[in-house]
C-alpha positions as CSV (number, residue, x, y, z in Angstrom):
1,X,8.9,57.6,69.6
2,X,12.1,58.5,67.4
3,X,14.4,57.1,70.8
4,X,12.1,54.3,70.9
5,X,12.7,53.5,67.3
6,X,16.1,53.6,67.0
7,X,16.7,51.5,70.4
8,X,14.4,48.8,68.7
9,X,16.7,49.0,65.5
10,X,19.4,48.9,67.4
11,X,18.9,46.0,70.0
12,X,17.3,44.1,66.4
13,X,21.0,44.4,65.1
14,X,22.1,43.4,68.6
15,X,19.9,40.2,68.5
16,X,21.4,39.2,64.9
17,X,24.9,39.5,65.9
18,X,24.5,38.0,69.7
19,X,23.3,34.4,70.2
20,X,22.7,35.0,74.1
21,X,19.7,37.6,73.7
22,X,16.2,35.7,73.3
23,X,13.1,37.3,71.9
24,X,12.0,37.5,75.7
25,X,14.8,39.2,77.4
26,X,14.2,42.0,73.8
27,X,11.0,42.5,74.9
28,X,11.8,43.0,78.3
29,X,14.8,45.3,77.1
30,X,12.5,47.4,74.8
31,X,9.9,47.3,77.8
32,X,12.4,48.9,80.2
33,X,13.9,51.6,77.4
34,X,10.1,52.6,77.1
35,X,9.7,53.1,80.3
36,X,13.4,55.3,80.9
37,X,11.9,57.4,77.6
38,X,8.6,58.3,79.3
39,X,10.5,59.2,82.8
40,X,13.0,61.4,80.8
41,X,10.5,62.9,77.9
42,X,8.0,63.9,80.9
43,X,10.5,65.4,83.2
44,X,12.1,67.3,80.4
45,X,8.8,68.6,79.7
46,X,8.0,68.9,82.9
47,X,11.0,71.6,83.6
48,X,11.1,73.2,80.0
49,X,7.5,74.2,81.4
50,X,9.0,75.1,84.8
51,X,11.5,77.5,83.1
52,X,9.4,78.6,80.3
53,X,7.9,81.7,82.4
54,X,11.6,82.7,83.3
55,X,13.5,85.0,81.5
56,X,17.0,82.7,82.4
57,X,16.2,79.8,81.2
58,X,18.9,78.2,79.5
59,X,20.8,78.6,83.3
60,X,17.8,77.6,84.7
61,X,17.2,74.7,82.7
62,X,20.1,72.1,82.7
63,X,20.5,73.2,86.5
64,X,17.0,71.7,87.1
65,X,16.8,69.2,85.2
66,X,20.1,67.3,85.1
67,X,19.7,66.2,89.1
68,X,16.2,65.2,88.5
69,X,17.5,63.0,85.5
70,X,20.5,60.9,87.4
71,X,18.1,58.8,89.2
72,X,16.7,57.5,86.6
73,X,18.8,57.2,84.5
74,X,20.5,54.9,87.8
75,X,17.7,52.9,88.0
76,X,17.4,52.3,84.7
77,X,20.8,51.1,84.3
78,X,20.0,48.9,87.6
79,X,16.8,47.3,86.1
80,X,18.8,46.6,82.8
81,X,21.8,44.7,84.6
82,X,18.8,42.7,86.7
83,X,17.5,41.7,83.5
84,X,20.5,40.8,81.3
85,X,21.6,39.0,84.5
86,X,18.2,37.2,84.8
87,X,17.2,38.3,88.3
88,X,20.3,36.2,89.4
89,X,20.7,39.2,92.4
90,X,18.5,41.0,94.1
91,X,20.2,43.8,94.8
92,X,18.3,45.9,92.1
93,X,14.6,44.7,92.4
94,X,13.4,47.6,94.2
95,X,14.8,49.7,90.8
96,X,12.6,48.8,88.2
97,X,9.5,50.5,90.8
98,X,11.3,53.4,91.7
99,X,12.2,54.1,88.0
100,X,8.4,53.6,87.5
101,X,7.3,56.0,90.3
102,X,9.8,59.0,88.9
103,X,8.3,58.5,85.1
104,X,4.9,58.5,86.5
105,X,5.1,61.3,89.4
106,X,6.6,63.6,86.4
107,X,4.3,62.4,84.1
108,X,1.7,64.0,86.6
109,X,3.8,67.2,87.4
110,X,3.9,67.6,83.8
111,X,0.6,67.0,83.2
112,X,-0.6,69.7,86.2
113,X,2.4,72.0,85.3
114,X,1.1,72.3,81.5
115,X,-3.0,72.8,82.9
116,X,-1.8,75.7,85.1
117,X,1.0,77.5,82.6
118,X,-2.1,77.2,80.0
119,X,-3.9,79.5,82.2
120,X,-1.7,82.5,82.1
């Protein structure tokens, strides 16, 4: 919520300085940055949980999780130059659902992960 907040303070300064964002093409902006915080918070999560049993973790954990992160963080990029380009290519369309499908599947590792690690 803290990333959330200071995107949305930041794209607010963005909109008073630049005439070419709307109040639409914010709220799709603030829609997609949502979305790229839930992928990243849950597969953070998602691996800190991975590596929480193992007594190398801080190798373990950047090695993990910084492949898993690239795509979307690459699709998030795409779905944001679709956007400010108003859908003008099509190049990126299938980007904004597969940056949707990582944030959910890790949303439901996560989710699984946690149940079982709660267990032990």
């Amino acid at each position: 919520m803290i990333l959330l907040g200071i995107e949305s303070f930041l794209l607010l300064g963005y909109i008073l300085i630049s005439e070419t964002i709307t109040i639409v093409l914010a709220f799709k902006i603030l829609v997609l940055c949502l979305l790229s915080n839930v992928g990243l918070l849950s597969l953070g999560i998602l691996i800190y949980l991975i590596t929480s049993l193992s007594n190398i973790r801080s190798f373990l954990f950047p090695l993990i999780l910084f492949p898993l992160i690239v795509p979307i963080l690459i699709h998030s990029s795409n779905v944001f130059i679709l956007t400010i380009l108003d859908e003008k290519i099509s190049l990126y369309n299938e980007s904004g659902f597969l940056l949707l499908t990582f944030a959910l599947i890790s949303i439901i590792f996560g989710i699984n992960t946690f149940d079982k690690l709660v267990k032990y």
